[in-house]
C-alpha positions, 0 to 999 in steps of 0.5 A, a space after each residue: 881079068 877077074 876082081 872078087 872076095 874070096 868068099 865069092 871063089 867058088 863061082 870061079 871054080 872050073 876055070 882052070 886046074 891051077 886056079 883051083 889048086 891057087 884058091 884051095 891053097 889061099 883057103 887053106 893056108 896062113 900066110 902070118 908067119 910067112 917071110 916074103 919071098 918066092 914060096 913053092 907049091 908045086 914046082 914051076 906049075 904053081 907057085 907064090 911070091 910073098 910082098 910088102 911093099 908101100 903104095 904110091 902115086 900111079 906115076 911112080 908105078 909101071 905097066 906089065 904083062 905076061 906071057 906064060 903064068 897067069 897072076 892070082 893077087 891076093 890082099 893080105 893087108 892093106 889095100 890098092 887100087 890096080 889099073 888094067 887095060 887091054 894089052 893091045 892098047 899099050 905100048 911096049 916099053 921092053 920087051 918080053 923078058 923069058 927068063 922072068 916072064 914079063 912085058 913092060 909097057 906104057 898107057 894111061 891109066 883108065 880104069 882101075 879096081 880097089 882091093 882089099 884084104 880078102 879080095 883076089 885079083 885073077 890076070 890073065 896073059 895079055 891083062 896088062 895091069 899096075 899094081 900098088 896105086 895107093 888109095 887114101 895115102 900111102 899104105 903098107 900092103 902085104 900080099 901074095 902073088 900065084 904065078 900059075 903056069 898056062 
């Protein structure tokens, strides 16, 4: 799990190829006009999924994973905290979803980052993480989430 700004990017470049096509594209491009939705960049290597959604209790939230596509979150507006914790901490609650790529588990929320507008969240498969836990109160956030084929 990597939590930065994006003006910090740079420091990431070297990762990963697709990482560094996801932040060239953040970099690159205005999302203000974009509907929310799923929005392709290159296939099923890379693509995006535009949000909005309000911010709630951690309670109302829930724990999830993956297993083929790294997420890249990245803060549009708003802002949230996303709890994270080591996969083998967790319980599964579902198992793995292949069509939709995703675990649902169960744990507590121990540790967690707050984003804001220009932040980026990088998760890995295996960082489980739960997002739109509000900060202040309840807020609009909109933002985009890279799935980035492994």
């Amino acid at each position: 799990m990597i939590a930065d700004h994006i003006s910090n990017s740079e420091l990431y470049k070297g990762i990963n190829e697709r990482v560094n096509r996801a932040i060239h594209y953040i970099q690159t491009h205005d999302f203000s006009s974009l509907q929310t939705g799923m929005h392709e960049v290159y296939g099923e290597e890379l693509f995006f999924n535009l949000i909005e959604y309000d911010t709630k209790e951690a309670e109302e939230r829930f724990w999830e994973s993956h297993k083929k596509y790294i997420d890249l979150h990245y803060i549009l507006e708003g802002k949230e905290f996303v709890a994270y914790e080591l996969f083998e901490r967790m319980s599964v609650k579902q198992d793995y979803d292949e069509q939709d790529d995703f675990f649902l588990l169960e744990g507590k929320v121990q540790s967690k980052v707050k984003l804001e507008q220009g932040n980026f969240m990088l998760l890995y498969p295996k960082d489980v993480h739960m997002t739109g836990i509000k900060v202040d109160g309840a807020e609009r956030v909109r933002k985009v989430v890279f799935k980035i084929l492994i």
